[in-house]
N, C-alpha and C positions, 0 to 999 in steps of 0.2 A: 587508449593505452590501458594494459590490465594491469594491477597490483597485485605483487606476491608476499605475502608476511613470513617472513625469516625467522621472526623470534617476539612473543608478547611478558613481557613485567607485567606482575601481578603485586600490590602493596595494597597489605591493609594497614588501616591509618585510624587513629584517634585522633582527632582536632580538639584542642582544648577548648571550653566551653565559656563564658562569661555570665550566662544566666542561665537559668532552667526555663525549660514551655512544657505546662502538664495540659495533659488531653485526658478524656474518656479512657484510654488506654493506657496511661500511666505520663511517669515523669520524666523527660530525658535530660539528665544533667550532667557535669563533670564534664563531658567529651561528646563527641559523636564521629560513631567509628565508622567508615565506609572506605569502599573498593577503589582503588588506581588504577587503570589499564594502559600498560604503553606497548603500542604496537608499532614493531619495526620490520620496514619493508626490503628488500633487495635493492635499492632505491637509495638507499638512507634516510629515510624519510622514518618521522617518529611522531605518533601519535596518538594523543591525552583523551581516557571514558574516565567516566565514574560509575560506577553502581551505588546507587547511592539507597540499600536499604538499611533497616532500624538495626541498632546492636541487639534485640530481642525481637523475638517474632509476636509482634502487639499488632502493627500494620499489616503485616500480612504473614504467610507462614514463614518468608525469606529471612533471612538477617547477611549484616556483614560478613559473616563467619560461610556461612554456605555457599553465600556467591564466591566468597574466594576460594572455596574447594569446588565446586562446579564449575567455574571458568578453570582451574587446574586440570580438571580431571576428564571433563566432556566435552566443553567448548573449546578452550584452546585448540586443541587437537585437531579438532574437525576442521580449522581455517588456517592452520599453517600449511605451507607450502601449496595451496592454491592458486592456480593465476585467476583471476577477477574482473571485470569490467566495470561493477554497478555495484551500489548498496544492495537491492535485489539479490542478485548473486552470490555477494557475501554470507547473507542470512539466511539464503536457501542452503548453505553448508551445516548449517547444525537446526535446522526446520525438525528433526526427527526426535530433539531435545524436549521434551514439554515441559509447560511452566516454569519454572526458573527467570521471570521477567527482568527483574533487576538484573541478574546476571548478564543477562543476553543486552539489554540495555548499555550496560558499557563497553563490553566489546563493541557492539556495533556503533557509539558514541566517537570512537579511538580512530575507526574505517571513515566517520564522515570528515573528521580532522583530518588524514592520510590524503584522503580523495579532494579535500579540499585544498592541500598544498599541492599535490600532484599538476590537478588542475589550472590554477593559479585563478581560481573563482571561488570567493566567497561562501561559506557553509551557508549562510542568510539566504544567498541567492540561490547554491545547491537545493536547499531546501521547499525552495517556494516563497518566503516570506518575501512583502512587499512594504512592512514598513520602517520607519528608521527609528522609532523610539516607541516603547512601551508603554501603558498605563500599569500602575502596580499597587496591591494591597498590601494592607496587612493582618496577620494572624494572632489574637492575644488569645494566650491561654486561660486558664482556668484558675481565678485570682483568687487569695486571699480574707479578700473582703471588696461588696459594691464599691465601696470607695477608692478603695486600689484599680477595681476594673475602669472606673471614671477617669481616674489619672491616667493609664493609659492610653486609653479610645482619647484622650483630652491631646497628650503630647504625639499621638498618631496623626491626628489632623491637623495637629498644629505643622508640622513636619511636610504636609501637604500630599498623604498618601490618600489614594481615589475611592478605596472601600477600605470596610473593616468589619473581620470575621469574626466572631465569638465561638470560643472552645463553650460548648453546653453539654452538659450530664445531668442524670437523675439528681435532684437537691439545686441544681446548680444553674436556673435555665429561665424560668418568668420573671423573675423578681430581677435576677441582672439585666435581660434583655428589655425589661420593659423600662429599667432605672436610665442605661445608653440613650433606647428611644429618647425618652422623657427630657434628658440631658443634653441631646444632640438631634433636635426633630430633622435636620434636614440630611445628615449623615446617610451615604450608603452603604447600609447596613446585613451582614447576610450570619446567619449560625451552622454550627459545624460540630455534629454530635458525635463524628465517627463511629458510626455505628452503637451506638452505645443503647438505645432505644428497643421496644415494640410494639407490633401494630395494636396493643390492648392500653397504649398511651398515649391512642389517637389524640386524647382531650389535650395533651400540651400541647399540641402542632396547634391545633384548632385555635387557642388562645394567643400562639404566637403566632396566626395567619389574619391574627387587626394588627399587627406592630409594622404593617408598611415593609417588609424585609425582602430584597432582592432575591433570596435563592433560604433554602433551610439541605444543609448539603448532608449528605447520607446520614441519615435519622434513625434508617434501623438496621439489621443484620451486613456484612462486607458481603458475604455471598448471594444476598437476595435480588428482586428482583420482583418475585410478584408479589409477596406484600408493599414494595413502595409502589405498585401500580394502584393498588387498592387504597394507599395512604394518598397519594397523588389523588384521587378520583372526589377525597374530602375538601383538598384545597383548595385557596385560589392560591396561592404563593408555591413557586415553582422548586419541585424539587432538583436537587443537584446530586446524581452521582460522583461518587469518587471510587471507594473500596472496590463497589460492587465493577468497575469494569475495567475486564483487564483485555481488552481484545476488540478485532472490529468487531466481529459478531457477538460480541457480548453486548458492546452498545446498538449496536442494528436490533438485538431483541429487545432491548431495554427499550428504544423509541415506539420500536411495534406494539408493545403492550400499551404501553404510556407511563412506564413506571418513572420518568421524568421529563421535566421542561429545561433540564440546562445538564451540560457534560464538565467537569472537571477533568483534562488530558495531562496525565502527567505520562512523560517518555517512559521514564523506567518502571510505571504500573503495569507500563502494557507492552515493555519488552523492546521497546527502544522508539525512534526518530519515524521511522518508516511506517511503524503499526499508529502512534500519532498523528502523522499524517494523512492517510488513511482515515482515522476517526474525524479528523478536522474534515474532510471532505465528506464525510458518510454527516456529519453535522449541518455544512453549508447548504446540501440536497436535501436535508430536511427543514432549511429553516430554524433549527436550533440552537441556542446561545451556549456558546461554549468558550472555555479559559482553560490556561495553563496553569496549575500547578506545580509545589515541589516539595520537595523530601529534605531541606534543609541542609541541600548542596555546597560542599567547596565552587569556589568559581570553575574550577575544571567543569564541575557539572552545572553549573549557572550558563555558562555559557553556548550549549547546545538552547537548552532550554528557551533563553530571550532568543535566540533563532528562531526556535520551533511557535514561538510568543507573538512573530512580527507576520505569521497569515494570515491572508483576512480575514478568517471565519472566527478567529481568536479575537472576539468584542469584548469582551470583561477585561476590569484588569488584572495579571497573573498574581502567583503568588511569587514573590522576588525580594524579601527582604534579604538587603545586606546584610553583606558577614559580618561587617560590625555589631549587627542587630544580638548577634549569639557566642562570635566563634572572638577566639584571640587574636590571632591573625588568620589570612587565608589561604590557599595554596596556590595563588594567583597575583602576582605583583604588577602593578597597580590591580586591586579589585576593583572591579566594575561600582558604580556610584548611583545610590538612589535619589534622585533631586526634585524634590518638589511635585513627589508620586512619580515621575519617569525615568525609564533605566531607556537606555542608548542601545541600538543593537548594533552588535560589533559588525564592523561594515569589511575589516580586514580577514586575509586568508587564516585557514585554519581556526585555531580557537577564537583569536582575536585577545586575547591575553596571553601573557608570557609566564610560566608556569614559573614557581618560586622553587626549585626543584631542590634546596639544601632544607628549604623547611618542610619540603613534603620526605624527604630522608629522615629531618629529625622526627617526623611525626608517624615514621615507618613500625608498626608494632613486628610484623612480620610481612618477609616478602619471597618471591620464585620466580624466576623464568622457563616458561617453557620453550620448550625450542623441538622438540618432535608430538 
């Protein structure tokens, strides 16, 4: 049965904030504003994306601001009034779009929700994933002071989450990670410089390739690729891209070189659910350990995600902390629950949550419909 999109809502949104996470690339506090997608079908049928990039272009060139005039301006268009069959299908409608990943990420997030009611089959299952429950980390920024970073990493495992990732930068990176170590010897431990690094800094990696650390995830430039082949070739501690891929063929080159031993997949890096899973399979056939990440999603957008989280190639565990962890409330009632490092993959159709949709209004900065 094919689906026709009649008409898609576009809301950008500011979610009030609880605490700040500073990274290599700055600090995001107050809010964090990202993309809504509701797609509606001939059908009646209606169905929740998110685009979930940065309100500043720190992560990558995107922000919330461009995705929601590029899904106005270029994407909408191209997938209304089409009849459809497949995810496939959909996304070969606007293939002629480049880059814009996030963007394209929620639209085509909104189609697996659609195609998942339509169907009366589970996104999980849509999808490929095969397990029912998650392992999940967590991400602490860039403290204060060692002591603040120890209380964190402290009440992180106390809470019973699986790893735990250290925000590092220049100034900010041997002295914390080896005080954790020191603190937490049996801790699964991985660092996360965002790019902040270069390869004329080899000697930090070197110094934190004795600290026992799971992954040291993108260390130097977002666009590179052949200096972490080179940084790679120094280690034994395996590097993790993030930044650097946004595509299959991006990580198909990055394996060929060797410019890492693990993938970071997050949907909306690389343009949605489909190109994801793709990479998770281009991972499986190599042998290489790869996780979910995320961009500090409303549940709308958590929710593909722990779908996308439950294949099997997906070994690590993701990034998934709860919106309690950040946000005020969430745009999801009930939000999905982190328990003792495990999040549930939603087993029901479509999202698997019930959209809070008077607080995703209240949280509406600006919004449109398009409809041709």
């Amino acid at each position: 049965m094919s689906v026709l999109v009649e008409s898609i809502e576009l809301r950008l949104v500011g979610i009030p904030m609880t605490r700040s996470l500073r990274t290599s690339t700055g600090v995001m506090e107050n809010s964090k504003t990202t993309v809504i997608v509701v797609l509606r079908t001939s059908e009646g049928l209606k169905g929740f994306g998110e685009s979930a990039a940065q309100g500043s272009p720190t992560y990558s060139e995107e922000t919330s601001y461009t995705c929601y005039e590029v899904l106005r301006r270029h994407l909408c268009p191209r997938v209304l009034g089409r009849a459809v069959f497949s995810v496939g299908e959909f996304v070969d409608g606007y293939r002629d779009v480049r880059g814009n990943q996030f963007a394209k990420s929620g639209l085509e997030a909104a189609f697996w929700d659609v195609l998942s009611q339509q169907s009366g089959v589970g996104m999980k299952t849509l999808m490929g994933g095969t397990r029912h429950e998650v392992e999940v980390g967590e991400a602490i920024g860039i403290c204060d002071s060692v002591d603040a970073l120890l209380a964190e990493v402290d009440a992180r495992l106390r809470e019973g989450y699986k790893r735990v990732k250290l925000k590092i930068q220049p100034g900010w990176d041997l002295e914390p990670v080896r005080a954790v170590r020191g603190a937490f010897p049996e801790c699964r431990l991985m660092v996360d410089a965002n790019g902040a690094y270069h390869l004329s800094d080899s000697r930090v990696f070197a110094r934190l390739d004795s600290l026992n650390l799971m992954m040291i995830e993108q260390p130097l430039g977002y666009a590179d690729i052949v200096d972490h082949a080179a940084l790679q070739r120094q280690l034994a501690t395996p590097i993790c891209l993030d930044e650097s891929i946004r595509s299959l063929e991006g990580a198909r080159q990055a394996l060929q070189i060797g410019a890492c031993g693990v993938i970071n997949v997050k949907p909306g890096r690389v343009g949605g659910v489909l190109e994801a899973i793709r990479i998770h399979d281009l991972c499986m056939a190599w042998g290489v350990p790869a996780w979910v990440g995320g961009m500090m999603e409303s549940g709308i957008g958590r929710a593909s995600n722990i779908c996308v989280a439950s294949l099997p190639a997906f070994s690590l565990p993701a990034d998934m902390s709860p919106a309690s962890m950040y946000f005020e409330s969430d745009l999801v009632e009930p939000t999905f629950a982190v328990e003792e490092g495990i999040v549930q993959v939603p087993e029901g159709i479509g999202l698997g949550f019930e959209v809070a949709e008077a607080r995703l209004q209240a949280y509406t900065l600006a919004s449109t419909t398009v409809t041709e």
